[in-house]
C-alpha positions as CSV (number, residue, x, y, z in Angstrom):
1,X,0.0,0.0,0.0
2,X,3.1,2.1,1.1
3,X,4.6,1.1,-2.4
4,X,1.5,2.3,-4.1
5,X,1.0,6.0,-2.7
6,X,4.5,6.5,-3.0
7,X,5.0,5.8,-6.6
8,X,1.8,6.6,-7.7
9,X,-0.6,9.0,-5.5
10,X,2.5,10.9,-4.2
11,X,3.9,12.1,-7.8
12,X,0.2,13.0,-9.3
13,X,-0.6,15.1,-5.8
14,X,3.2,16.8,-5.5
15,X,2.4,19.4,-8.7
16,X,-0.7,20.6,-7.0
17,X,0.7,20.7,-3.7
18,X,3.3,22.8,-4.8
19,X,0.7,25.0,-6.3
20,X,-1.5,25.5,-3.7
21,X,1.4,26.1,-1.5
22,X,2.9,28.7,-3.8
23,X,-1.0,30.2,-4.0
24,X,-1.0,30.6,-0.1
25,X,2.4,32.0,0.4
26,X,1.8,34.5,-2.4
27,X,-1.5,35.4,-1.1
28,X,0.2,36.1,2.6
29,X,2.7,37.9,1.3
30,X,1.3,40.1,-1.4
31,X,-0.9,42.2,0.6
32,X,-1.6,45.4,-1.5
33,X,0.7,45.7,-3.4
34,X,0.7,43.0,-6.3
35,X,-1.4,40.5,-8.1
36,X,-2.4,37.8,-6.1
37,X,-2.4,34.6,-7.8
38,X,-6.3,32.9,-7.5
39,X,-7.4,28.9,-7.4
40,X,-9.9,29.9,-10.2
41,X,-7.2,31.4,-12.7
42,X,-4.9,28.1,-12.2
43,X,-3.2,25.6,-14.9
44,X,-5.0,22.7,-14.2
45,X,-3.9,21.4,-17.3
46,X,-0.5,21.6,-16.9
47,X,-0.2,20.6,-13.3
48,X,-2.3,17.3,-14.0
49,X,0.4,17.1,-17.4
50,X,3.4,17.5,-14.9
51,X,1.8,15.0,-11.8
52,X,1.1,12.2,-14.6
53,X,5.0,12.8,-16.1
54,X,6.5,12.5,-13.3
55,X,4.8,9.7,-11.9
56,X,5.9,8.1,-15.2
57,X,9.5,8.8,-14.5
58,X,9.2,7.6,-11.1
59,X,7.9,4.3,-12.0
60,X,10.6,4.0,-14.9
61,X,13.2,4.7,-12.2
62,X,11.6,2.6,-10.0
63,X,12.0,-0.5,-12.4
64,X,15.5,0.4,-13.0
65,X,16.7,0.8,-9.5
66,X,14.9,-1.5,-7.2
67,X,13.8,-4.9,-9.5
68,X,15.3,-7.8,-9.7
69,X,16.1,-9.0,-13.1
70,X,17.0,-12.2,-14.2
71,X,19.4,-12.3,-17.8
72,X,17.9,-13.0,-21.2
73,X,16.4,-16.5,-21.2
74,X,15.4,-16.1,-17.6
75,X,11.6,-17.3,-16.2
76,X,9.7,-15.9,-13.9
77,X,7.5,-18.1,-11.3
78,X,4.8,-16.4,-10.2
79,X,3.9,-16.6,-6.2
80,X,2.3,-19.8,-5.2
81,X,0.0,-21.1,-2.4
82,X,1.2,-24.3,-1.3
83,X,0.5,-26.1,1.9
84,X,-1.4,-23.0,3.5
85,X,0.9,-21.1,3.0
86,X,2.0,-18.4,-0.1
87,X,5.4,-18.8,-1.7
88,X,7.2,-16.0,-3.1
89,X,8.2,-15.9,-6.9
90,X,11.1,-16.9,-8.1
91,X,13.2,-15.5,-10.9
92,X,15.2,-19.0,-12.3
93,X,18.1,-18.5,-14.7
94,X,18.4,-20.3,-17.8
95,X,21.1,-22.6,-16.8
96,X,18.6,-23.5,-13.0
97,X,15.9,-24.4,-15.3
98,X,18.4,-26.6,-17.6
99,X,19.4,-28.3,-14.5
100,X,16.2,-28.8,-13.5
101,X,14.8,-30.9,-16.5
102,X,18.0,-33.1,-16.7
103,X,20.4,-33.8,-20.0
């Protein structure tokens, strides 16, 4: 769930938060004497654009950094339930799986 808001809530939220933080500090700090950005005049467009881009680059780093690839020829097992219990997957290099079937 952790896993989830942080690569995927997190990066679509962080552009508006930014915004809506910028909104407020502008609106404290303009007073009378400049424009004061409003919530109505705001690029909603562009700050949905941005979220959805850069949850995209998060998720591509994501895969990059912190999976666990096996070379070319390798086969994933998918997680299992066997005797009550759930096994994890298993990523099996070409030469295991060789092994495995005999000569």
């Amino acid at each position: 769930m952790l896993k989830k808001i942080l690569t995927i809530v997190l990066p679509i939220a962080l552009p508006f938060l930014l915004y809506f933080a910028y909104v407020a500090l502008a609106k404290r700090g303009a007073g009378a004497s400049g424009r004061v950005p409003s919530l109505s005049d705001s690029p909603w467009p562009w700050l949905g654009m941005s979220g959805v881009a850069l949850m995209a680059a998060v998720l591509i780093s994501y895969r990059f950094v912190f999976s666990e690839t096996g070379g070319p020829g390798a086969t994933v097992v998918p997680e299992r339930y066997i005797d009550g219990q759930i096994q994890d997957y298993q990523i099996r290099e070409k030469q295991d799986i060789d092994a495995a079937n005999g000569p």
